[in-house]
KETORZA-706272 format. One record per residue (C-alpha): residue in three letters; x, y, z. Coordinates in steps of 0.05 Angstrom, whole numbers, always signed. Layout:
BEGIN
rest = ALA; X = X; Y = Y; Z = Z
...
***
This chain:
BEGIN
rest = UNK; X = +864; Y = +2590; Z = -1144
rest = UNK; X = +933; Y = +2614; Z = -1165
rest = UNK; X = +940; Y = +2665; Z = -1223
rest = UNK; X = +1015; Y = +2632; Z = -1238
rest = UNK; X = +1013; Y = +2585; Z = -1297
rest = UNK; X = +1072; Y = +2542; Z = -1273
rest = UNK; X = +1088; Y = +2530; Z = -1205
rest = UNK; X = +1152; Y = +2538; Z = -1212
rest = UNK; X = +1148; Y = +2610; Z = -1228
rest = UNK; X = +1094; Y = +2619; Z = -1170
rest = UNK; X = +1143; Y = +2584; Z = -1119
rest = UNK; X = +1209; Y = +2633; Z = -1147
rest = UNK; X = +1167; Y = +2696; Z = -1139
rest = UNK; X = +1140; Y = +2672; Z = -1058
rest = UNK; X = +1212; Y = +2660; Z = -1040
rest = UNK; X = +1245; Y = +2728; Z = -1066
rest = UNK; X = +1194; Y = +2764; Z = -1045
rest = UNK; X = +1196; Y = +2743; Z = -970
rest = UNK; X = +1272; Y = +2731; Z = -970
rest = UNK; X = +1317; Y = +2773; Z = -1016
rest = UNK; X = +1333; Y = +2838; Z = -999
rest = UNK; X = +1308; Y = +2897; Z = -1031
rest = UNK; X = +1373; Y = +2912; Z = -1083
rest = UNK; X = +1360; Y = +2835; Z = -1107
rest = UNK; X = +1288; Y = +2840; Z = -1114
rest = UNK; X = +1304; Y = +2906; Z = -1157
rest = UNK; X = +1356; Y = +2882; Z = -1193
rest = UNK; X = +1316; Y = +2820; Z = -1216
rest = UNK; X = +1248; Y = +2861; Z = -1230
rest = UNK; X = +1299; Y = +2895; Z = -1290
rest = UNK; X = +1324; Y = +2824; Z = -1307
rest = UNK; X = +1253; Y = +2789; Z = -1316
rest = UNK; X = +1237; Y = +2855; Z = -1357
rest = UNK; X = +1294; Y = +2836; Z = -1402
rest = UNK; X = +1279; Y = +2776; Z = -1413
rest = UNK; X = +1200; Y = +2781; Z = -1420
rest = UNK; X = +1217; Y = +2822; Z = -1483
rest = UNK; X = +1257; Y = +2761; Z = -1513
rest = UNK; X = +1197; Y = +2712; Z = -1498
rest = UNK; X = +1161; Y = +2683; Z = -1560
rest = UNK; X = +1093; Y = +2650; Z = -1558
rest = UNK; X = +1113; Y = +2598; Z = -1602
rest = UNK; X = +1172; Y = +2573; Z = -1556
rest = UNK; X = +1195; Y = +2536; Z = -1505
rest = UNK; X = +1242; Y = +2554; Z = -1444
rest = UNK; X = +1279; Y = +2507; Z = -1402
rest = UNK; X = +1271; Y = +2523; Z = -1320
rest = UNK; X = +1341; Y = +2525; Z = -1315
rest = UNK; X = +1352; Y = +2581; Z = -1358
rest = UNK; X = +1298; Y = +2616; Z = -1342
rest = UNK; X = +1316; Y = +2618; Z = -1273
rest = UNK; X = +1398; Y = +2641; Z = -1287
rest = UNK; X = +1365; Y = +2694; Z = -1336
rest = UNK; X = +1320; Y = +2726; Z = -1277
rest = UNK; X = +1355; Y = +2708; Z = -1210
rest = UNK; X = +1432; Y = +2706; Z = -1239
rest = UNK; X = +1440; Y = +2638; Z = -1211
rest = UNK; X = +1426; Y = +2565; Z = -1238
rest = UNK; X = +1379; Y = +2517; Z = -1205
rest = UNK; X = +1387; Y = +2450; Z = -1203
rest = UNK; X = +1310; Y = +2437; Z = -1189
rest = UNK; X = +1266; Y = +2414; Z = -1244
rest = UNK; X = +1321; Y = +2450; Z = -1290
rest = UNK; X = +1303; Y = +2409; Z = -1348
rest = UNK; X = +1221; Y = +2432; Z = -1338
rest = UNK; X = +1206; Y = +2465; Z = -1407
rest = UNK; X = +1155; Y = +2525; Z = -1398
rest = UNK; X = +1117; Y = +2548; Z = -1463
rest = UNK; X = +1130; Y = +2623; Z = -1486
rest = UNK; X = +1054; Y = +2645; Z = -1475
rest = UNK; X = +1049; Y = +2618; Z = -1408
rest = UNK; X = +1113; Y = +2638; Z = -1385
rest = UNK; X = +1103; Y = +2703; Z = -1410
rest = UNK; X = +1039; Y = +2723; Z = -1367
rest = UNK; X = +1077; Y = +2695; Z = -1311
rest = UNK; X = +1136; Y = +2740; Z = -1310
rest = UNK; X = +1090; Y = +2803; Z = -1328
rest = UNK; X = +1056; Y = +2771; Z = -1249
rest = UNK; X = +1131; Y = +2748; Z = -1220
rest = UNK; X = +1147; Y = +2825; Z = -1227
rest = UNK; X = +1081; Y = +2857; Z = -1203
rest = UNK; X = +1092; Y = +2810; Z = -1140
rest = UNK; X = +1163; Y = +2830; Z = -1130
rest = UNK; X = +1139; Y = +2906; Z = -1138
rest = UNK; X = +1080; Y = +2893; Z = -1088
rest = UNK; X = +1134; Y = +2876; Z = -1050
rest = UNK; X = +1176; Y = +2921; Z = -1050
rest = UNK; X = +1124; Y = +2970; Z = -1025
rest = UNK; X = +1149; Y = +3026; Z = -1068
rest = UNK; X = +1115; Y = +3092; Z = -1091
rest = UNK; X = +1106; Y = +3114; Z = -1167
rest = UNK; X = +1160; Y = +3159; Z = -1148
rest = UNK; X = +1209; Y = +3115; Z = -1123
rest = UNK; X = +1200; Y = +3085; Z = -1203
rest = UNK; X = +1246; Y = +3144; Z = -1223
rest = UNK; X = +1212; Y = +3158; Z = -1293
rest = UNK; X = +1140; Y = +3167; Z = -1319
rest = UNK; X = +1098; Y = +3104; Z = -1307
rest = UNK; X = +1025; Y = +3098; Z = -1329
rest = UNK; X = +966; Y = +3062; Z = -1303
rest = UNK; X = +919; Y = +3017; Z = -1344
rest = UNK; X = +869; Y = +3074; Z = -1359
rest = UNK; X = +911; Y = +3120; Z = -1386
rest = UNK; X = +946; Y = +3068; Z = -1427
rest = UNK; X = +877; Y = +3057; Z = -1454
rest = UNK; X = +869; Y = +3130; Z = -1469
rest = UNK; X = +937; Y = +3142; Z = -1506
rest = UNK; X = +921; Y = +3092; Z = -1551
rest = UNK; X = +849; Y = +3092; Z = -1561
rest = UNK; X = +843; Y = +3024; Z = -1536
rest = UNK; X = +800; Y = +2982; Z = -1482
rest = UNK; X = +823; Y = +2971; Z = -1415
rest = UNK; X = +811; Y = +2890; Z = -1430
rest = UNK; X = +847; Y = +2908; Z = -1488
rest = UNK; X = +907; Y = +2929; Z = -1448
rest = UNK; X = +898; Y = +2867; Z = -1396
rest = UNK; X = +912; Y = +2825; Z = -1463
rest = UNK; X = +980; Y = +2860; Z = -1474
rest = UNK; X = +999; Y = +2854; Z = -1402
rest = UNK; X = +982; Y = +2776; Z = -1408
rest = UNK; X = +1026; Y = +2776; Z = -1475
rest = UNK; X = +1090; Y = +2805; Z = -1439
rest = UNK; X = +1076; Y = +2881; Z = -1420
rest = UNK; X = +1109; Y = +2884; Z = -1364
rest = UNK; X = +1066; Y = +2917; Z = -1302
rest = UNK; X = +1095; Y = +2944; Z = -1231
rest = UNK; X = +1047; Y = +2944; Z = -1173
rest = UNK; X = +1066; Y = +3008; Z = -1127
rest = UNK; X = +1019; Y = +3060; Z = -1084
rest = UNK; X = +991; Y = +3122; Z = -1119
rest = UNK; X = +963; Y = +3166; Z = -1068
rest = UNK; X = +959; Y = +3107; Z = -1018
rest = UNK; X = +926; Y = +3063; Z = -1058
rest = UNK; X = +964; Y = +3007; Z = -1093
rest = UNK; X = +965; Y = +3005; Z = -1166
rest = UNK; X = +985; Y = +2970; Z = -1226
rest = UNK; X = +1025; Y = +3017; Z = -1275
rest = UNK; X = +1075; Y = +3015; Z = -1328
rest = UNK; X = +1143; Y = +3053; Z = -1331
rest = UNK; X = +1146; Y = +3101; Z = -1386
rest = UNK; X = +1207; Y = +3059; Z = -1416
rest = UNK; X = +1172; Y = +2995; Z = -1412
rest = UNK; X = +1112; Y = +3013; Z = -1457
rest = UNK; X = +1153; Y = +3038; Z = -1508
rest = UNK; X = +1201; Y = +2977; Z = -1516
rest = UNK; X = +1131; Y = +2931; Z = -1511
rest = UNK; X = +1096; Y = +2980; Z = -1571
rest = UNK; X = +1165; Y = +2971; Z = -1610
rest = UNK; X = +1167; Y = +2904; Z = -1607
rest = UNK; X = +1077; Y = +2896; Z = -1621
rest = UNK; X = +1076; Y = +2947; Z = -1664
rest = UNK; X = +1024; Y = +2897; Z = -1709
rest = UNK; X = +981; Y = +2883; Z = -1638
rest = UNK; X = +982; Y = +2955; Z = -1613
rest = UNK; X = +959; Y = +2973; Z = -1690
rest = UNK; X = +907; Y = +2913; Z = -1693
rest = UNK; X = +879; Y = +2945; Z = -1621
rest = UNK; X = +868; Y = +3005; Z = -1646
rest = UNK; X = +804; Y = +2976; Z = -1694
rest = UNK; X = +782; Y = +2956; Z = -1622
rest = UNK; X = +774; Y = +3034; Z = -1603
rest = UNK; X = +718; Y = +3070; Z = -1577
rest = UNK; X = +668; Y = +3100; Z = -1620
rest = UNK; X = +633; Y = +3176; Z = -1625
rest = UNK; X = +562; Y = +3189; Z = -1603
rest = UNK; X = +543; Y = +3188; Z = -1683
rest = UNK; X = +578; Y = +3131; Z = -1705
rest = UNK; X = +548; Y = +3099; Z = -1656
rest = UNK; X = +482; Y = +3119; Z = -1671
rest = UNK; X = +495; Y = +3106; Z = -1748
rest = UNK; X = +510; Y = +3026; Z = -1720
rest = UNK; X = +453; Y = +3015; Z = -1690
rest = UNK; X = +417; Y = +3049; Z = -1737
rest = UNK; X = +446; Y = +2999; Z = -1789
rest = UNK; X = +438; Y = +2941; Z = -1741
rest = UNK; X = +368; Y = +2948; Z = -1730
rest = UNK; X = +355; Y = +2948; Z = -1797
rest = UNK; X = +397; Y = +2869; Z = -1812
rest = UNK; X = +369; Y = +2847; Z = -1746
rest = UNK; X = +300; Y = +2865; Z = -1778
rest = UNK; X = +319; Y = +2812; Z = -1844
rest = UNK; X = +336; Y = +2752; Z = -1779
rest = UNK; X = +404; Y = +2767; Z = -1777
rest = UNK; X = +423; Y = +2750; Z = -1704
rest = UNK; X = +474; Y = +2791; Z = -1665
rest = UNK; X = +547; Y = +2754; Z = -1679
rest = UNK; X = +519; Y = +2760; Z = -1763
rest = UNK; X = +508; Y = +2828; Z = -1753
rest = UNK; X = +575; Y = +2845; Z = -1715
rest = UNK; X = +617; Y = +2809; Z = -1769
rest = UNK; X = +569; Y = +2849; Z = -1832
rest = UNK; X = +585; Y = +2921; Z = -1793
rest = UNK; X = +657; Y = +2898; Z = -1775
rest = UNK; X = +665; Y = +2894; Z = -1836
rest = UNK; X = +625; Y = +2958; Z = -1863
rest = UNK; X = +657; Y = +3000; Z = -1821
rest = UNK; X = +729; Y = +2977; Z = -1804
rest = UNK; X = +716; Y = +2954; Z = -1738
rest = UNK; X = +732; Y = +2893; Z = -1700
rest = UNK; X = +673; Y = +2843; Z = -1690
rest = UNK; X = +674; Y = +2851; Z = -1614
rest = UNK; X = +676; Y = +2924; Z = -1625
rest = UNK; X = +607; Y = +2923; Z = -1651
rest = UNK; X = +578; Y = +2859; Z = -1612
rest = UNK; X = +599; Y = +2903; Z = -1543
rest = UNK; X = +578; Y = +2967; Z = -1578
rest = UNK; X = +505; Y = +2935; Z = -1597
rest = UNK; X = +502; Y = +2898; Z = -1523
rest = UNK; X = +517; Y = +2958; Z = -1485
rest = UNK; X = +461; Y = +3004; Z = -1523
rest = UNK; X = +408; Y = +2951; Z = -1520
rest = UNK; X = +425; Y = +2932; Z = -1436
rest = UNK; X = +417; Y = +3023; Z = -1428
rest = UNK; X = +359; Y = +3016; Z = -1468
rest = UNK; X = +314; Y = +2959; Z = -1459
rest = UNK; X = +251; Y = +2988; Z = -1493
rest = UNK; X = +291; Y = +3013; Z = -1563
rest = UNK; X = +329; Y = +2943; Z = -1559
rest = UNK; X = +358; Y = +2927; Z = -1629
rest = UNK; X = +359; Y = +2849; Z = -1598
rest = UNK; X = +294; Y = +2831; Z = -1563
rest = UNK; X = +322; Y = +2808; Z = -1485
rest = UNK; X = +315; Y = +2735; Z = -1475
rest = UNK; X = +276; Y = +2747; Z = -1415
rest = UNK; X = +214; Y = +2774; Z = -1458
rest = UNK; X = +190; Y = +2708; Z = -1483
rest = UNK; X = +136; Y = +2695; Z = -1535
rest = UNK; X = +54; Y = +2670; Z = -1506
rest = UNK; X = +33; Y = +2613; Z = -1522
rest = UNK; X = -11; Y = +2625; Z = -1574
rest = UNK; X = +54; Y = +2664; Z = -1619
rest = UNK; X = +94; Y = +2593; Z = -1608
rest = UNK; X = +50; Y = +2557; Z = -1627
rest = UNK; X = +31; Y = +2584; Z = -1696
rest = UNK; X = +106; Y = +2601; Z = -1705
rest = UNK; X = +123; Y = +2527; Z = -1703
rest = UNK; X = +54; Y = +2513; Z = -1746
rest = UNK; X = +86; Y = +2557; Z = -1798
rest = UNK; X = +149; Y = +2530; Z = -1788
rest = UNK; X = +122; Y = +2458; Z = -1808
rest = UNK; X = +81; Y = +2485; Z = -1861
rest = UNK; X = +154; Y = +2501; Z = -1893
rest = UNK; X = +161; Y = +2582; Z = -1880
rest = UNK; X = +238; Y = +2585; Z = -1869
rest = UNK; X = +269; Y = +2614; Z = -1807
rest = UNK; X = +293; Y = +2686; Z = -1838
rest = UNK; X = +214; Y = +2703; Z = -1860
rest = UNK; X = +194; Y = +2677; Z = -1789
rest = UNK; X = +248; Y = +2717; Z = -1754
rest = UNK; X = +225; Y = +2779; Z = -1807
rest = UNK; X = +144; Y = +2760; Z = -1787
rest = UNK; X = +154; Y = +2749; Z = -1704
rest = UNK; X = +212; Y = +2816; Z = -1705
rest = UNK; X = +263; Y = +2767; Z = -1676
rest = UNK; X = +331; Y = +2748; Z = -1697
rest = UNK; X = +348; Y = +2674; Z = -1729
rest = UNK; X = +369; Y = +2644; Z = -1662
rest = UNK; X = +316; Y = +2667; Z = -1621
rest = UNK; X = +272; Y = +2640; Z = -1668
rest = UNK; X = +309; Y = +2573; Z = -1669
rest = UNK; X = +314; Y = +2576; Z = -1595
rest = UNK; X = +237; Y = +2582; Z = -1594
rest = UNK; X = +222; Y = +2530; Z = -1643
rest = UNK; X = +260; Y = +2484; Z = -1593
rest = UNK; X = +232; Y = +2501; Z = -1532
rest = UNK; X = +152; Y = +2496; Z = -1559
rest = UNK; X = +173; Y = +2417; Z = -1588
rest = UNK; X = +196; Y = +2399; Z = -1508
rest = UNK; X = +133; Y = +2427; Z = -1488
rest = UNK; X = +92; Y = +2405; Z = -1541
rest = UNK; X = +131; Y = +2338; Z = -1536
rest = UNK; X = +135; Y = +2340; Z = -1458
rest = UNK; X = +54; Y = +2343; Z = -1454
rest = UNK; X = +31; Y = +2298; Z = -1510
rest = UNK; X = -11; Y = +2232; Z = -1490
rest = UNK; X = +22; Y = +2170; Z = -1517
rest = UNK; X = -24; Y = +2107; Z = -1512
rest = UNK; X = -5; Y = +2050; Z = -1526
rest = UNK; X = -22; Y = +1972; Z = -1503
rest = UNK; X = +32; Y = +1950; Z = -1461
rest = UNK; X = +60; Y = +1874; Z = -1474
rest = UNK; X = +122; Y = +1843; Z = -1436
rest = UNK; X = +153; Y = +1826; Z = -1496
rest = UNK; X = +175; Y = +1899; Z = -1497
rest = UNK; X = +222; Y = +1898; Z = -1454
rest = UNK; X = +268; Y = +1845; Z = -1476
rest = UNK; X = +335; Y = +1853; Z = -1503
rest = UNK; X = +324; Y = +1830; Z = -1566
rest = UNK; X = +256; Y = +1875; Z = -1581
rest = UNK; X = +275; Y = +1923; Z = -1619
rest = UNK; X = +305; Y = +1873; Z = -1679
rest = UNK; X = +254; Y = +1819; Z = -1667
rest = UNK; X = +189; Y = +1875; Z = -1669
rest = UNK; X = +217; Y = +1918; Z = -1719
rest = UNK; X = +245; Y = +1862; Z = -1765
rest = UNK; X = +219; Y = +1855; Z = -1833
rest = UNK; X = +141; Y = +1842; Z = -1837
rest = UNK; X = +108; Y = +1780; Z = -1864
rest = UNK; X = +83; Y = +1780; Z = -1940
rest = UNK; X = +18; Y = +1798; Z = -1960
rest = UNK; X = -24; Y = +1732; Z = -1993
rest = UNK; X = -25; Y = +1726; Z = -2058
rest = UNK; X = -93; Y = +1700; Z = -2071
rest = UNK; X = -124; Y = +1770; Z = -2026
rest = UNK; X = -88; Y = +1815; Z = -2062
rest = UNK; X = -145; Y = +1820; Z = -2118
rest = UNK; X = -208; Y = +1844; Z = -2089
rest = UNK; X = -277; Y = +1864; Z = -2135
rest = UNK; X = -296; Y = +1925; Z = -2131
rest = UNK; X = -367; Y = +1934; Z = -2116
rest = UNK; X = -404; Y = +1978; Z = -2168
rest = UNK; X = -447; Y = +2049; Z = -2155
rest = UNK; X = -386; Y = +2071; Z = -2115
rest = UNK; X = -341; Y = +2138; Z = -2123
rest = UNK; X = -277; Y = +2134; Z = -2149
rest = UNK; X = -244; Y = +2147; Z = -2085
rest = UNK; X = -280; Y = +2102; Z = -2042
rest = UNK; X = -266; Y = +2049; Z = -2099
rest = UNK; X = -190; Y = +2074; Z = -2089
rest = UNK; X = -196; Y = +2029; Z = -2019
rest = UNK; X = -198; Y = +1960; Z = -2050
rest = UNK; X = -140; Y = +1969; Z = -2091
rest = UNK; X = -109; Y = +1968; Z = -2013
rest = UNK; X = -95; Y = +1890; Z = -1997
rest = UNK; X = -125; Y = +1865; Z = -1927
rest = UNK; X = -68; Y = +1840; Z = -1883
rest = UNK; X = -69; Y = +1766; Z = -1862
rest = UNK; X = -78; Y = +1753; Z = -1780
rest = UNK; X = -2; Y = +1742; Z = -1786
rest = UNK; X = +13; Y = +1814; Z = -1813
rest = UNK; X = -44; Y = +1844; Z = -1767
rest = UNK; X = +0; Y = +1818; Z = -1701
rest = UNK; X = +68; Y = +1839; Z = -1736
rest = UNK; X = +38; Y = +1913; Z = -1741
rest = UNK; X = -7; Y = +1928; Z = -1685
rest = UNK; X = +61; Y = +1904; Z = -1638
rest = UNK; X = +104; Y = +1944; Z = -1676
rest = UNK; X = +55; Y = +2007; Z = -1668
rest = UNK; X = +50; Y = +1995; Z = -1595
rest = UNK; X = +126; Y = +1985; Z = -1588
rest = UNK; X = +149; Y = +2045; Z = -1618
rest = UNK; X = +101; Y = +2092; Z = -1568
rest = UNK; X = +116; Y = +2054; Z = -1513
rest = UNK; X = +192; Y = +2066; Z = -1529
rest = UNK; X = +171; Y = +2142; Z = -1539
rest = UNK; X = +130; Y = +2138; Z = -1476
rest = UNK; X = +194; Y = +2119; Z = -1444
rest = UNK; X = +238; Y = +2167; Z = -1470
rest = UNK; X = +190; Y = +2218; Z = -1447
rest = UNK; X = +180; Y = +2201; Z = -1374
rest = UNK; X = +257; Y = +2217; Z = -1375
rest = UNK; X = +256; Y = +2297; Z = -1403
rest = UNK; X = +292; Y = +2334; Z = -1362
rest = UNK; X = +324; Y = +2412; Z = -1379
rest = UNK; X = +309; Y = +2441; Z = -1444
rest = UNK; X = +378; Y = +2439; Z = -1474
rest = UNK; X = +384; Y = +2366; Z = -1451
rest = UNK; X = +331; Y = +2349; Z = -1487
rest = UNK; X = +326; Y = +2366; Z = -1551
rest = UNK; X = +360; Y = +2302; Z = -1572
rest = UNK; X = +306; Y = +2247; Z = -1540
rest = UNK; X = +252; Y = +2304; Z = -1568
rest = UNK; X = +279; Y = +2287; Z = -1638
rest = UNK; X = +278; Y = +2208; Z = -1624
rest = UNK; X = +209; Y = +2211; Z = -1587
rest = UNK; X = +188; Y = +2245; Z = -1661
rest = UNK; X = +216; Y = +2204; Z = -1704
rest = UNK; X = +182; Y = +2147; Z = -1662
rest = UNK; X = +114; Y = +2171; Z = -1665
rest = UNK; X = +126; Y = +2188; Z = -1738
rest = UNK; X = +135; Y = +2122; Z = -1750
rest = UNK; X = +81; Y = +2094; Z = -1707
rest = UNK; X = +30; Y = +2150; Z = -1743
rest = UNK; X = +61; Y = +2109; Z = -1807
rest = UNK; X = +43; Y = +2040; Z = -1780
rest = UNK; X = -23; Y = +2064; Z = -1758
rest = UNK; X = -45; Y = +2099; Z = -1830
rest = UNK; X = -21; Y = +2028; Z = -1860
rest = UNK; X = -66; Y = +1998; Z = -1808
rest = UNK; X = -131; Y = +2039; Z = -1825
rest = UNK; X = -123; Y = +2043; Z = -1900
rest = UNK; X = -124; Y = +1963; Z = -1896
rest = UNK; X = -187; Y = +1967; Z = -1873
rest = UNK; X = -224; Y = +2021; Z = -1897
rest = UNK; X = -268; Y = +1977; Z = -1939
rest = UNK; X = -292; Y = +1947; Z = -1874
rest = UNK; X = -325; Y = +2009; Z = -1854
rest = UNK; X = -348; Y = +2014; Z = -1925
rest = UNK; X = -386; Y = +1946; Z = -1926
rest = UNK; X = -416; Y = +1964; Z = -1858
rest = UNK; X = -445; Y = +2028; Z = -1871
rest = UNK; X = -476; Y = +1996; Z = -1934
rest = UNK; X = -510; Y = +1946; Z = -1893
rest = UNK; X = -537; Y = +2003; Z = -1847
rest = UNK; X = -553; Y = +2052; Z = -1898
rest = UNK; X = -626; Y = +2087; Z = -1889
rest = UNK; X = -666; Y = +2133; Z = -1918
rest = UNK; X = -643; Y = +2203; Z = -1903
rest = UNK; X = -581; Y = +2192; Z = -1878
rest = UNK; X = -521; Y = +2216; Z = -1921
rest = UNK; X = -481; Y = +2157; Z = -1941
rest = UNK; X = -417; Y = +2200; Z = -1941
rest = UNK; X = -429; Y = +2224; Z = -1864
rest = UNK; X = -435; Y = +2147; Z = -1848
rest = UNK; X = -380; Y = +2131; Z = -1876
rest = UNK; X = -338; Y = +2177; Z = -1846
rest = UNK; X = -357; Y = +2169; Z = -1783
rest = UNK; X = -348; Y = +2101; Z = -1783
rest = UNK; X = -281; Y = +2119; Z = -1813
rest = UNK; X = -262; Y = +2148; Z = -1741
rest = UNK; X = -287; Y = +2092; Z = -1699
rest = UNK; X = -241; Y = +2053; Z = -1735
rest = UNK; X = -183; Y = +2094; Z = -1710
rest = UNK; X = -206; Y = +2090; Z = -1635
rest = UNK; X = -207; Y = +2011; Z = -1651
rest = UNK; X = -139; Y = +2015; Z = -1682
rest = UNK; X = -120; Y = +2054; Z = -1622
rest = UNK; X = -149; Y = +2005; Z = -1570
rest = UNK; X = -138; Y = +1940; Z = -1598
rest = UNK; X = -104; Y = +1882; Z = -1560
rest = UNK; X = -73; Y = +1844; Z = -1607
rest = UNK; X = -42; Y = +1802; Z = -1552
rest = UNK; X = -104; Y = +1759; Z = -1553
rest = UNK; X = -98; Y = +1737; Z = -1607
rest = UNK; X = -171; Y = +1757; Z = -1639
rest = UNK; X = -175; Y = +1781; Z = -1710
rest = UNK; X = -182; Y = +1856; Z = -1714
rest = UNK; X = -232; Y = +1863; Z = -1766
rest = UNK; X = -285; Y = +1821; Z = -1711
rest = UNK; X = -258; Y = +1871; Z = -1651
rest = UNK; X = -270; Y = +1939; Z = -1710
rest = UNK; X = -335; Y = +1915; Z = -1733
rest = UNK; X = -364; Y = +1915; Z = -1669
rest = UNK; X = -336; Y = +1982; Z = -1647
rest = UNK; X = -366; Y = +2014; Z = -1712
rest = UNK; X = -432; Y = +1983; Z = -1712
rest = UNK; X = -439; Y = +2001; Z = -1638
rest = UNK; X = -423; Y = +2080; Z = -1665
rest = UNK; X = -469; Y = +2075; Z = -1721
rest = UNK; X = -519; Y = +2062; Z = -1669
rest = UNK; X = -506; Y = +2112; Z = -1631
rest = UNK; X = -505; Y = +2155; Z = -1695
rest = UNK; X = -578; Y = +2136; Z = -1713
rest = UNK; X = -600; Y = +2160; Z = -1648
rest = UNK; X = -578; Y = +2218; Z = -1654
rest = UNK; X = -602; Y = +2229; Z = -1720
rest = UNK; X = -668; Y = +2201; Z = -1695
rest = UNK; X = -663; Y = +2134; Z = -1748
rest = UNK; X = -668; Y = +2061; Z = -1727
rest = UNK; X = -621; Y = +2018; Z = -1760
rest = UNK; X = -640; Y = +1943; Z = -1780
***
């Protein structure tokens, strides 16, 4: 992959390096200098005149090509390292004082990436052999007519400069103690930045550096050290219980992301290996099933929606009949729409892939089970008073009214569960079966008959 920007450039730089002689090459390395030091970011150039500007002659090719300033600028800064390569000169033959990258990041406290950046912005760069090695330097005369004219860059890179053993140790001193209050990395780079009159990426590559030499006094735990099982899963317990992210990055030691990164990867998994039952009908898959299932549901009737309450019974069991029973028309409208929705999060789960992928179809397989839990509480509070009526009928002495009644309250779930409304029965016949069949099985084990 080329390192020119424009082509046209790249193509000027093959041809006078392979064809003009030496005094032209020369000549034209001090003419793109020149004119790199009138490039501005913000501008265009014509090809044309870029071209008479560095060769001294006016092309007719693509002359009317505009180049912008920053791209143009990085490549002149390679137009003249390639003419230099070319030239297979030595730092002496430069005639004056030339310095290489690393000492350029010495005199002015700076980062060698730092100094890449200026090169890229128009500091102009030879490429000659130093002790038989070629290298990129920078005449003497160049860097000072690039600091003159970036005297705001050259100051702003200076923030960007190396720091002593103790302020160093004073940083991550200070940065252990915000990462300890869930303040991930990039907060706690901009908070010292700031603090201490240092550029952001001062601090984040300060802080990365220490904690890649020293794994076990890490301010950042690595991502490669990943929470068991048993952590995630009463982090995202607490997490639904309503403890915010900063006290569970304070409680678990780990900074805000990880903790959101955490919380995401323990919903696939949690997602990825839940059970969805569900009764499967054809009418699922047509086109028009999602506005035809989910649609509005039928009224309740009028004359049902006044039920006596029988006496002797506690005020929350007496709560049930103030519940109306659905009609056989509202029964098949919500058992279908309960089995729709998991079999559309069944689907959407048989399709998890990677992790970050996911995390979209995790939050629509939720928000579908969510609302089948809601069609399925609807479901069982309508006919609570069934189990109710049966466990009075199979009441005996010794046996706790209370325990009958709720476990007859959870074979009506496993009937809400298994129920084929497809068939067209009434539920209450296909639930009052199921729990008298468990009440018998309850008086066994209790060592009762029933009637």
């Amino acid at each position: 992959m080329s390192r020119y920007r424009s082509e046209l450039v790249e193509r000027l730089a093959e041809q006078q390096s392979r064809f003009a002689p030496q005094a032209v090459r020369r000549r034209q390395i001090a003419s793109a200098e020149d004119f790199l030091v009138q490039v501005r970011s913000d501008c265009d150039y014509a090809w044309g005149h870029v071209c008479r500007c560095v060769t001294g002659y006016q092309t007719d090719e693509s002359a009317d090509v505009e180049l912008n300033g920053a791209e143009l600028a990085h490549d002149l800064r390679c137009f003249i390292e390639d003419l230099s390569d070319s030239l297979d000169f030595s730092l002496k033959d430069l005639g004056e004082p030339a310095l290489t990258v690393r000492e350029i990041s010495a005199r002015y406290c700076v980062s060698s990436k730092t100094v890449d950046r200026w090169r890229d912005r128009g500091l102009a760069s030879r490429r000659v052999s130093v002790d038989g090695r070629k290298r990129v330097v920078v005449p003497e005369s160049t860097l000072q007519r690039f600091v003159a004219t970036h005297q705001e860059e050259i100051d702003r890179g200076r923030n960007f400069n190396q720091m002593t053993d103790t302020e160093r140790e004073r940083l991550v001193s200070d940065a252990r103690s915000l990462a300890g209050q869930g303040l991930g990395l990039t907060e706690v780079s901009r908070e010292l930045g700031r603090r201490y009159g240092r550029a952001t990426e001062t601090v984040r590559y300060t802080l990365r550096d220490f904690d890649q030499a020293n794994p076990e006094k890490a301010v950042f735990s690595c991502p490669e050290v990943e929470m068991s099982q048993e952590n995630l899963a009463l982090l995202y317990d607490l997490f639904c219980q309503g403890v915010s992210v900063p006290d569970l990055s304070r409680r678990f030691g780990r900074s805000k992301p990880a903790i959101h990164s955490a919380l995401a990867d323990f919903r696939v998994q949690r997602v990825r290996s839940m059970a969805i039952d569900f009764m499967y009908n054809e009418e699922f898959d047509s086109e028009a099933a999602e506005a035809v299932i989910c649609g509005e549901p039928p009224e309740y009737d009028r004359e049902k929606t006044s039920v006596r309450v029988p006496s002797n019974l506690p005020a929350y069991l007496a709560e049930l009949y103030k519940v109306p029973l659905l009609n056989r028309e509202q029964e098949q409208y919500y058992f279908r729409k309960m089995n729709f929705l998991k079999y559309r999060a069944a689907t959407l789960q048989g399709n998890l892939g990677g992790r970050r992928g996911d995390m979209v179809a995790v939050k629509q397989i939720e928000e579908l089970l969510d609302k089948a839990n809601d069609v399925k509480n609807l479901l069982t509070r309508s006919n609570l008073r069934l189990v109710v009526s049966i466990a009075k009928r199979h009441l005996k002495p010794g046996v706790n009214f209370f325990e009958l009644v709720s476990d007859g309250n959870m074979s009506l779930i496993r009937a809400i569960e298994k129920f084929d409304y497809s068939r067209g029965n009434k539920f209450s016949t296909y639930a009052s079966w199921a729990i008298m069949k468990n009440f018998a099985r309850f008086f066994c084990a209790c060592g009762t008959h029933s009637a």
